[in-house]
GUKEMAR-360780 format. One line per 2 residues: number of its first residue (from 1); their letters; for each residue z, x, y of C-alpha. Coordinates in Angstrom, 1 decimal. Last residue first. Example, Ala and Ser with C-alpha at 12.3 -4.5 7.8 and 13.67 -1.06 7.14 Angstrom:
# residues 2
2) SA) 7.1,13.7,-1.1  7.8,12.3,-4.5
***
This chain:
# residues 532
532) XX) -4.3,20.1,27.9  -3.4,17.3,29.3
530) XX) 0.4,18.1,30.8  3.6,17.6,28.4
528) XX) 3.9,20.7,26.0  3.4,19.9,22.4
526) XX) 4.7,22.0,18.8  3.6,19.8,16.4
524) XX) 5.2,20.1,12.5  3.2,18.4,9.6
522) XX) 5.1,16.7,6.2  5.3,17.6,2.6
520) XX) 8.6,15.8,1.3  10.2,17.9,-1.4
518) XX) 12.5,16.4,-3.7  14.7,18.8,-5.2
516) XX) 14.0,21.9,-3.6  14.2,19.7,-0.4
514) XX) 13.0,17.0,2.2  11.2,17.1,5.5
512) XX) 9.3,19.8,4.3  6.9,21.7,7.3
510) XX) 3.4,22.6,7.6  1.9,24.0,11.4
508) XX) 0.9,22.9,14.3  0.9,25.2,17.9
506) XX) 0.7,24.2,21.5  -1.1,21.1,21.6
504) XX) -1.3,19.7,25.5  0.2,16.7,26.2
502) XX) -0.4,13.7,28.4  -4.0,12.1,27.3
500) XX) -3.9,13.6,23.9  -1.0,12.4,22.3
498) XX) -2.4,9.5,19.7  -5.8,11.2,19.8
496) XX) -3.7,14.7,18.9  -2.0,12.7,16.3
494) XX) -4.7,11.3,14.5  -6.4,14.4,14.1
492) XX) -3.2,16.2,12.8  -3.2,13.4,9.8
490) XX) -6.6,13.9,8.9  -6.5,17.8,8.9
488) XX) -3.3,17.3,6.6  -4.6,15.0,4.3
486) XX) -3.1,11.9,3.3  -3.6,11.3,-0.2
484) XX) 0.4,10.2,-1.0  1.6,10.2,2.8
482) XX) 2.0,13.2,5.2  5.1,13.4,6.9
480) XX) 5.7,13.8,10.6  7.5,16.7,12.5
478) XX) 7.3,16.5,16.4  8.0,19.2,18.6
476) XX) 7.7,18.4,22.2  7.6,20.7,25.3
474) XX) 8.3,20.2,29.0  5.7,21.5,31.3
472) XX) 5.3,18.6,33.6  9.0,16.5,32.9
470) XX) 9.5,14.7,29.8  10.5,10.6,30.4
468) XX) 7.5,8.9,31.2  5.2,11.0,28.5
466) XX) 8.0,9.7,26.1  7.2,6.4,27.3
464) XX) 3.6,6.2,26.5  3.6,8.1,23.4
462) XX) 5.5,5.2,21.8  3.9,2.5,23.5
460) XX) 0.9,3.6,22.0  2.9,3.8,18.3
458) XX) 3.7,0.4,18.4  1.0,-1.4,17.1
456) XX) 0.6,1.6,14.2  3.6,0.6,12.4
454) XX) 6.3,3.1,13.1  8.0,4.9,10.2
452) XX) 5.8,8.7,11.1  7.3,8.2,14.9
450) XX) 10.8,8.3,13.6  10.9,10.4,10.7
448) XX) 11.9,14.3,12.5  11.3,13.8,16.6
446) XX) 12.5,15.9,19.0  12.1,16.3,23.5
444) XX) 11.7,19.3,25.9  12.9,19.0,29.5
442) XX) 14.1,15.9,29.5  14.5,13.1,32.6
440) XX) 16.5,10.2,32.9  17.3,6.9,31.2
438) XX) 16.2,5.5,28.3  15.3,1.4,27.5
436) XX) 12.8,2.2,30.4  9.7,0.8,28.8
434) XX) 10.1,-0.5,25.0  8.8,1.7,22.1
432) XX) 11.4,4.5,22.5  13.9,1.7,21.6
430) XX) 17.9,2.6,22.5  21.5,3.3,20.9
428) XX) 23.0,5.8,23.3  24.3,9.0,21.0
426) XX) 25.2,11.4,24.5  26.0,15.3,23.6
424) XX) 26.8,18.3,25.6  29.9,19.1,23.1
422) XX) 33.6,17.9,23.0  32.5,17.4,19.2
420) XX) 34.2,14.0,19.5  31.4,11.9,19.0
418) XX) 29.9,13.8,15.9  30.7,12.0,12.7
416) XX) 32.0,8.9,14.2  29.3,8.6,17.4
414) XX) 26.5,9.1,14.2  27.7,6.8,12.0
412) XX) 27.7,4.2,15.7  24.5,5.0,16.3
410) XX) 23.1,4.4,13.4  24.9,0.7,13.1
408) XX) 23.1,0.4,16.3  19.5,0.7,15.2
406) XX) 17.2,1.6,17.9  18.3,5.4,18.0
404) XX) 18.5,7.8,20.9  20.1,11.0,21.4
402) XX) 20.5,12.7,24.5  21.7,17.0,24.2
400) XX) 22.4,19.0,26.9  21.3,21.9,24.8
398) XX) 23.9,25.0,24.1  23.1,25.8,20.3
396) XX) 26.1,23.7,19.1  24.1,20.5,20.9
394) XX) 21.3,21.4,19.0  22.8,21.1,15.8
392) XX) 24.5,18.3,16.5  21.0,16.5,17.8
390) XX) 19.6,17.2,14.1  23.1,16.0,12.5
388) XX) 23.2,12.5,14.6  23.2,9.9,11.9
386) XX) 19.8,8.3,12.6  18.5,10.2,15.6
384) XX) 15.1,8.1,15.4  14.1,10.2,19.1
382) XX) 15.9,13.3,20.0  15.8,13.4,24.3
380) XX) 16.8,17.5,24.8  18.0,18.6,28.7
378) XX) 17.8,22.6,28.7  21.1,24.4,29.6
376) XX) 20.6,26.6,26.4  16.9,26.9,25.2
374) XX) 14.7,24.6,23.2  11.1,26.6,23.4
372) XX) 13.0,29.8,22.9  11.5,31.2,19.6
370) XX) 14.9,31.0,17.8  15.6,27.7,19.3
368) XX) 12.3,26.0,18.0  12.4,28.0,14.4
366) XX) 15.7,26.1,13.9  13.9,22.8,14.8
364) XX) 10.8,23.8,12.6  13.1,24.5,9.4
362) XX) 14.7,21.1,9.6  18.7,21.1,9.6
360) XX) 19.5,20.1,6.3  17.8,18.2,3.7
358) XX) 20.6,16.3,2.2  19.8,13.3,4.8
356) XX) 16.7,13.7,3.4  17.2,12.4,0.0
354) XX) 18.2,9.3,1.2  22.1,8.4,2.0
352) XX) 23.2,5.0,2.1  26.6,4.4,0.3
350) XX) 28.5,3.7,3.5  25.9,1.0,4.1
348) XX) 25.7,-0.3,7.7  22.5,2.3,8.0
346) XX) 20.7,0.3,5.9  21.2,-2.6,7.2
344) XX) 20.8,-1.5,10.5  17.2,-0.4,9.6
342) XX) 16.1,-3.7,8.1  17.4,-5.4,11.4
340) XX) 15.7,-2.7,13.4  11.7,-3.6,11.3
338) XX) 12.7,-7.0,11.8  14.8,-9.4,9.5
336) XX) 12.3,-12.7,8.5  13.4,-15.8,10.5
334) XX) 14.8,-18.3,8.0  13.5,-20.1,5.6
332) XX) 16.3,-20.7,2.7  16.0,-18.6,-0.2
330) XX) 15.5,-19.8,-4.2  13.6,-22.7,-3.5
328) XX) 11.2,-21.7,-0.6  10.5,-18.5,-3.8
326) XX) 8.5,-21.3,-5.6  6.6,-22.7,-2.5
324) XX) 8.1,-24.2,1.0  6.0,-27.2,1.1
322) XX) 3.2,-29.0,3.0  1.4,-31.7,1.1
320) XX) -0.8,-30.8,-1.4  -4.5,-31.5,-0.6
318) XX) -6.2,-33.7,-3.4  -7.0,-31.7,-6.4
316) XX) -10.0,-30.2,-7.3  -10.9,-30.4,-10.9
314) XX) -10.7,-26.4,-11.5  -13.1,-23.5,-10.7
312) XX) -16.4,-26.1,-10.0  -17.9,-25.0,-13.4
310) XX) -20.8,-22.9,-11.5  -17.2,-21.5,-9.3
308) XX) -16.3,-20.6,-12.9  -18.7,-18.6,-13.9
306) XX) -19.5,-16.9,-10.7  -15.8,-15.8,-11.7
304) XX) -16.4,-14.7,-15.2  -19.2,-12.5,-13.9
302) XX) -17.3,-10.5,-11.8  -18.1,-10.3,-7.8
300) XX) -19.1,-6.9,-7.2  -23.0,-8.0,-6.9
298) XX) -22.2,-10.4,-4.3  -21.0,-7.4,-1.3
296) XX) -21.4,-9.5,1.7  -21.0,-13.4,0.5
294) XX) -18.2,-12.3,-1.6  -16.4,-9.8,0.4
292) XX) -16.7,-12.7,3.7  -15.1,-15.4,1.5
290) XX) -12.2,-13.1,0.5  -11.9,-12.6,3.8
288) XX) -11.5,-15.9,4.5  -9.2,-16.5,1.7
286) XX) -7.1,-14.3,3.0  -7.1,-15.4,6.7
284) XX) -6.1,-19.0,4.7  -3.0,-16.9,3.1
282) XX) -1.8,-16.1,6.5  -2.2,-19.0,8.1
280) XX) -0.6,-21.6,5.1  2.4,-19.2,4.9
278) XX) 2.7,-19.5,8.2  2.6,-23.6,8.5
276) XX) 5.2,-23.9,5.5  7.7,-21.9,7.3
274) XX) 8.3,-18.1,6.5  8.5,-16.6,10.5
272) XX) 7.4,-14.9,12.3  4.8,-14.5,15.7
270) XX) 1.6,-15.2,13.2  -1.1,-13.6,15.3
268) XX) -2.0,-10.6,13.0  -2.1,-13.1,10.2
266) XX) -3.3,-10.1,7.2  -3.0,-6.8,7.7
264) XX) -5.9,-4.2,8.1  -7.6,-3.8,5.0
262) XX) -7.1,-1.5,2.0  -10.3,-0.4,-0.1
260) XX) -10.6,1.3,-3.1  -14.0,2.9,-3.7
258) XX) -15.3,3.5,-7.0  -18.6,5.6,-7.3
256) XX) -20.4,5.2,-10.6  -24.8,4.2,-9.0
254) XX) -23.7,0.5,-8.3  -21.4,1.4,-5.4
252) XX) -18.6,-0.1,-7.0  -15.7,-2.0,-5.8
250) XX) -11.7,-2.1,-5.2  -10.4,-4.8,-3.0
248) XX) -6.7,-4.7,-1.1  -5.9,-7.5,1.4
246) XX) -2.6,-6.0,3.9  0.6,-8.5,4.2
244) XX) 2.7,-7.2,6.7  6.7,-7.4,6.3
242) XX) 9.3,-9.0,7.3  10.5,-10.2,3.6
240) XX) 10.4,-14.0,4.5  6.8,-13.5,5.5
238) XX) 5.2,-11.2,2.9  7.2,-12.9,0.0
236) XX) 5.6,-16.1,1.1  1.9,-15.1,2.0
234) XX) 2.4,-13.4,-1.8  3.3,-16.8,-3.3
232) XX) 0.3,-18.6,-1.8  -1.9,-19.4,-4.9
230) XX) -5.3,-20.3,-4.3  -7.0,-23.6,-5.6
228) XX) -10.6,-24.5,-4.4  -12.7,-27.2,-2.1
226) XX) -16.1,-26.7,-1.6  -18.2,-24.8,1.0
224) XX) -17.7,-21.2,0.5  -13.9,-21.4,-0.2
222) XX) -12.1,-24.8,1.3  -8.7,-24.2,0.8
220) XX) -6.4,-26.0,-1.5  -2.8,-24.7,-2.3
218) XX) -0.8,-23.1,-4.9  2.7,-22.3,-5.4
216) XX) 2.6,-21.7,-9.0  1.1,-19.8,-11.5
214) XX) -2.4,-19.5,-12.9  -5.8,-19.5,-11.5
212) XX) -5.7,-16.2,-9.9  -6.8,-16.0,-6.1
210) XX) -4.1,-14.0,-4.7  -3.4,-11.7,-6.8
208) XX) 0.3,-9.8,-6.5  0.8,-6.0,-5.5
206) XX) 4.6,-4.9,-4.1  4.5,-1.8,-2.1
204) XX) 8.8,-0.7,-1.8  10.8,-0.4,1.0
202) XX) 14.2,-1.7,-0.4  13.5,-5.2,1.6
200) XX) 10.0,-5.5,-0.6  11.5,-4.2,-3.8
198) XX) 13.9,-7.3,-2.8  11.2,-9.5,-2.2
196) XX) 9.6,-8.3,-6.1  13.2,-9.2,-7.4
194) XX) 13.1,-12.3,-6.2  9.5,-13.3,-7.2
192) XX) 10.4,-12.4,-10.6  13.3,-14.4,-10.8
190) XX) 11.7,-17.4,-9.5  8.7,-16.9,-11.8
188) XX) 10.6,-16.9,-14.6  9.5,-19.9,-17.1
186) XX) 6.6,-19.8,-15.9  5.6,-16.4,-16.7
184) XX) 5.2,-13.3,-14.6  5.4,-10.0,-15.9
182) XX) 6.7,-7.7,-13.3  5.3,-3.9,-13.8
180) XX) 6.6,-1.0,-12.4  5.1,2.1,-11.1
178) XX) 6.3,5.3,-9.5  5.1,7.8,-12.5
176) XX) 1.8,6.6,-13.8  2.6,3.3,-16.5
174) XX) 1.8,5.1,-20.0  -0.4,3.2,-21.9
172) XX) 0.4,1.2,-25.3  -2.6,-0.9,-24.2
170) XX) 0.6,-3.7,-24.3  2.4,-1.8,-22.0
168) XX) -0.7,-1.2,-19.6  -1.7,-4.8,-19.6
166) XX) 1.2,-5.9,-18.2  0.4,-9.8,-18.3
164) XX) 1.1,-12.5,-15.7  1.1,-9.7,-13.1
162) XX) 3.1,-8.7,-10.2  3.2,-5.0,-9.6
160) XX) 5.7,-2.6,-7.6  4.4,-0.3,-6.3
158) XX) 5.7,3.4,-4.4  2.7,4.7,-4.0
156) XX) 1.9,9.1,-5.2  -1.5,8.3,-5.6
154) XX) -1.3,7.8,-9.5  0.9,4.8,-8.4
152) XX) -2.4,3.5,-6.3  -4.7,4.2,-9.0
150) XX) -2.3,2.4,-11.7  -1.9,-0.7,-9.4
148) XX) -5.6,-0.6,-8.0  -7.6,-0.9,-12.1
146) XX) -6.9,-4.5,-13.0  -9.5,-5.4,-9.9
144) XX) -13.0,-3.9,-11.3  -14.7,-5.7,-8.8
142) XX) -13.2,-8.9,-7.2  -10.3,-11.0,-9.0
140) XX) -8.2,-10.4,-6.3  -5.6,-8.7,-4.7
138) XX) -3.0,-9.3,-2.2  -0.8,-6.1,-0.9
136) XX) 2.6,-6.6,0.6  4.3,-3.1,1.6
134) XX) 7.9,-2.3,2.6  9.4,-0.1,5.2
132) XX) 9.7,3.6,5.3  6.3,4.0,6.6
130) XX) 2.7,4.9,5.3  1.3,2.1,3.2
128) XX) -1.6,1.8,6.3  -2.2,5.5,5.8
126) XX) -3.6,4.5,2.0  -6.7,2.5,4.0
124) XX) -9.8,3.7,1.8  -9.2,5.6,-1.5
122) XX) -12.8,7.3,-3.0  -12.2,6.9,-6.8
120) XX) -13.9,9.2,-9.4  -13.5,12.7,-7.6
118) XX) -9.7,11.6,-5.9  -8.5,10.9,-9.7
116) XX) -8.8,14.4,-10.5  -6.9,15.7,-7.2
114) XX) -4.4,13.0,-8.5  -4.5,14.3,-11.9
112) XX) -6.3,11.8,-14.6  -4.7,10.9,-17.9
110) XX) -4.1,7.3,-16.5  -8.1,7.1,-15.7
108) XX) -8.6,7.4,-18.9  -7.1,4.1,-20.4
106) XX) -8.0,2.0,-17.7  -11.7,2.5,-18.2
104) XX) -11.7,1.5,-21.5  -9.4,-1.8,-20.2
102) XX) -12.0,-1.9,-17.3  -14.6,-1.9,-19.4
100) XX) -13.5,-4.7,-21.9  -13.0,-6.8,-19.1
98) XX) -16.1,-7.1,-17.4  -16.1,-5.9,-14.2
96) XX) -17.4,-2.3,-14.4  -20.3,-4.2,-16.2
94) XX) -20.8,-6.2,-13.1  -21.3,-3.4,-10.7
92) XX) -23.4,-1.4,-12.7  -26.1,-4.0,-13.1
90) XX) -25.7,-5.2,-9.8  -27.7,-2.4,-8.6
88) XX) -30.6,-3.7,-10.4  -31.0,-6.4,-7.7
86) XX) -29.7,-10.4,-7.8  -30.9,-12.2,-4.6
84) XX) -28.7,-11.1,-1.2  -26.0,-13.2,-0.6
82) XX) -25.8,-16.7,1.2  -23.1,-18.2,-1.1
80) XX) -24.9,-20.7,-2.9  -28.2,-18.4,-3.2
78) XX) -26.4,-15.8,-4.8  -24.7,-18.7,-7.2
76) XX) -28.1,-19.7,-7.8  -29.7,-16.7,-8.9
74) XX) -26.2,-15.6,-11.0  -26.8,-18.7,-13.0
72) XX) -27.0,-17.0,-16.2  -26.3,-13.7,-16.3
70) XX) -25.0,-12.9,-19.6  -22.9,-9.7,-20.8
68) XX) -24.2,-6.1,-19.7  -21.5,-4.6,-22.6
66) XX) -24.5,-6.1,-25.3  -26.7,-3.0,-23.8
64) XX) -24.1,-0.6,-25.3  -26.6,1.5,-27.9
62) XX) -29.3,0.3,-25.8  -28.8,3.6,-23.7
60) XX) -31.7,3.7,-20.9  -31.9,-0.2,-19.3
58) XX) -30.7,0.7,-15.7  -27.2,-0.7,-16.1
56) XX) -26.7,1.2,-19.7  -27.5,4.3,-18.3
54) XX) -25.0,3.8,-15.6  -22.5,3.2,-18.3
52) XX) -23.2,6.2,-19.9  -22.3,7.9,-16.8
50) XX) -19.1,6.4,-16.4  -18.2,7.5,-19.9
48) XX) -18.9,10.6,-19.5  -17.6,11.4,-16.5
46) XX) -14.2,9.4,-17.6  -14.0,11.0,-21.1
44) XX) -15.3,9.8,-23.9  -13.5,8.8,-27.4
42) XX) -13.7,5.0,-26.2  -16.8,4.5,-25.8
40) XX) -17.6,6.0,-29.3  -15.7,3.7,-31.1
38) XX) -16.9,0.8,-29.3  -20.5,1.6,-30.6
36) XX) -18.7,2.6,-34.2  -17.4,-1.1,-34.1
34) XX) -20.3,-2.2,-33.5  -21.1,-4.3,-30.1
32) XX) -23.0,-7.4,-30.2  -20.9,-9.2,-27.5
30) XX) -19.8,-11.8,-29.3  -18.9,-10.1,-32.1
28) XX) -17.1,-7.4,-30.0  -15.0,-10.4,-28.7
26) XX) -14.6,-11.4,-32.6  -13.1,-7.8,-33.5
24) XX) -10.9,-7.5,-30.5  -9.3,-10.5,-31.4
22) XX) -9.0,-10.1,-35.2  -7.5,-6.6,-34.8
20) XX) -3.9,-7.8,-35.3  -1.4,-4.4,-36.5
18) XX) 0.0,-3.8,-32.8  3.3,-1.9,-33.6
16) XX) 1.7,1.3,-34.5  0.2,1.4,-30.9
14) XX) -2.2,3.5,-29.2  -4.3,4.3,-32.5
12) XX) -8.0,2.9,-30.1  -8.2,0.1,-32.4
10) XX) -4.1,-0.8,-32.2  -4.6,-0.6,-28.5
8) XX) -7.6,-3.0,-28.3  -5.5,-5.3,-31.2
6) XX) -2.3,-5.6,-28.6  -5.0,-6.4,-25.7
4) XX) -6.8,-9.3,-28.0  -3.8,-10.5,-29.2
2) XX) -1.9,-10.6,-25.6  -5.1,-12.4,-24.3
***
């Protein structure tokens, strides 16, 4: 494999240091495809080249017709799994899978803007990355697969990627801004897997595979009727890290359109936990979805995995008996932190201090007192105070001023800075989310990055309680930030479902959560409490 990719690059001039084109030349051999043929794919652009590719799917441009590849026993396979018999529309769909295509494919969609990159690939699911907390994503050897780490990293994601080959670095391609590679070999695959849980704790998206036939930590699951060998590192990192697990597939319509798709979380009733039984449970709702995306959508599955189910994937081995997996060795199993353990630890360290905190006083919360919807004498609730310089503010401005954080060592960085102001001002270390962990009644209420780092299952509760604790009239400004794709509209829509049944939208507007340096685009609410 590293032969063939260091001779693709050295054919296309990406690399001096690749000189072996041996590789390359025998799998064009194979396929029937000139050299002037392969030439040519590579000197279009990604219009172009997609296109041509659909004229090679329905039988017009013969020039490339050796990219379509075999498809023997494709019938039967269909019929195995209970999918639809083979149809032209397959056509597409399998060459975008074959492996030569996607590394063509992969070298110009790395040029692409991200409002360029939006017109070839339509990206479902990027809110669920949305958060301050890490990201496990499982992959899989469905579709054009190679392609979601440098799609998602054009999108603005945070990722780190865990891959027995970078195929990027050896294409001699630029990794988009944001990405990093892991490379994982045998011989390291305990150091890889604890640096990718760290990226995990730090708040990064890490991307593994979850049905590859190499590396370690595997175990037998019965997939569409017969027995077969998935790794269950990701389940793993996912669990001890704290952090959901959500299955990401990428596909093709069969007429060019990519569509990138990020489910809902894996093991939604796993209580915690890394033990040998949870990491089993999460990574067997995997492989049941897995099972579902091939029976439902056959003609993105590649041809080199039909393939190898025909050749029974591997000898099957008996079932392994339960056991921690590679990164069991390297950490005991212990209760993964929660979403306020991960947040204390941050806040504990005297070196932590994110962009934002050298933001400033938000431009909304200034605009708030100006235009006398926070006004002297009221009683302000600020929600996810961290280190107290939003409810200081207010406090100097006259406002009897509560402010609530669920992470004590938060509270107490914010008590030290600001305690002994001799001002209006209470830091009480509460959860918004849990009924009656505040007490009293406001009479207008803040909220800059607490709602918008929330996983969705609590944000209910959320709106809930706040409506509990404003009084009839009493007005709300929220500022959340828009994620990597997110759009505005979108984003504004959720929220007025999310607040609809007790407030009443007032005004909405853009805001920057961060600065000159490193801007954060984000969305300012302006509620008043009553149903509009």
């Amino acid at each position: 494999m590293r032969k063939l990719l260091a001779a693709f690059a050295a054919r296309l001039g990406l690399s001096r240091r690749a000189t072996i084109v041996d590789p390359l030349q025998r799998k064009l051999d194979r396929m029937g495809l000139s050299q002037a043929a392969f030439d040519a794919l590579a000197a279009m652009g990604v219009s172009e080249f997609l296109a041509t590719l659909r004229q090679v799917a329905k039988g017009k441009d013969t020039r490339f017709a050796a990219l379509l590849g075999p498809s023997e026993g494709t019938g039967e396979a269909a019929v195995a799994v209970g999918a639809a018999p083979e149809d032209a529309g397959y056509a597409f769909q399998r060459l975008i899978s074959e492996q030569l295509v996607q590394f063509l494919l992969m070298q110009k969609l790395v040029r692409l803007s991200r409002g360029e990159l939006a017109d070839v690939v339509r990206i479902e699911g990027l809110d669920r990355l949305a958060g301050s907390g890490g990201v496990m994503l499982v992959g899989s050897h469905f579709g054009p697969a190679r392609l979601v780490p440098p799609i998602l990293a054009i999108m603005g994601v945070e990722l780190t990627a865990i891959a027995p080959i970078d195929f990027q670095d050896l294409l001699a391609i630029e990794h988009p801004q944001g990405l990093r590679m892991l490379e994982l070999t045998q011989s390291s695959d305990l150091r890889i897997l604890a640096e990718a849980q760290r990226d995990l704790r730090r708040g990064r998206v890490v991307h593994s595979t979850g049905d590859g036939l190499r590396g370690g930590a595997k175990q037998t699951f019965s997939f569409l009727g017969a027995p077969r060998d998935f790794t269950t590192s990701y389940a793993f990192l996912a669990l001890s890290a704290g952090v959901p697990c959500h299955p990401v597939f990428i596909r093709s319509d069969g007429e060019g359109q990519l569509a990138l798709e990020i489910e809902h979380a894996l093991g939604g009733d796993i209580e915690g936990g890394a033990s040998a039984a949870d990491t089993a449970a999460l990574a067997r709702d995997y492989v049941t979805r897995l099972e579902h995306r091939w029976r439902s959508d056959f003609g993105n599955v590649p041809l080199r995995s039909l393939q190898l189910m025909r050749n029974g994937w591997q000898k099957p081995n008996a079932p392994a008996p339960a056991r921690k997996g590679l990164l069991g060795r390297l950490v005991p199993i212990r209760k993964p932190p929660s979403r306020r353990d991960r947040w204390n630890a941050r806040w504990a360290r005297r070196d932590y201090a994110p962009f934002w905190l050298s933001a400033g006083v938000p431009a909304p919360l200034v605009g708030a007192v100006a235009d006398g919807h926070f006004r002297p004498g009221m009683r302000l609730l600020e929600v996810g105070c961290g280190q107290g310089e939003n409810a200081f503010f207010a406090a100097q401005q006259g406002l009897d001023v509560v402010a609530v954080d669920f992470a004590e060592a938060a509270i107490r960085r914010a008590r030290e800075k600001h305690g002994q102001s001799g001002l209006l001002l209470d830091y009480r270390v509460a959860d918004i989310t849990r009924p009656h962990a505040v007490e009293g009644s406001f009479d207008c209420a803040f909220d800059c990055g607490c709602l918008h780092a929330m996983p969705g299952s609590e944000r209910d509760a959320y709106a809930r309680n706040l409506a509990v604790l404003l009084e009839e009239g009493a007005t709300f400004l929220l500022l959340h930030k828009l994620e990597p794709g997110q759009s505005r509209e979108g984003l504004e829509a959720d929220l007025r479902r999310l607040f609809g049944a007790a407030f009443a939208m007032i005004e909405a507007g853009d805001a920057d959560l961060g600065h000159a340096g490193h801007p954060q685009p984000a969305i300012a609410l302006l509620l008043r409490r009553g149903a509009a």
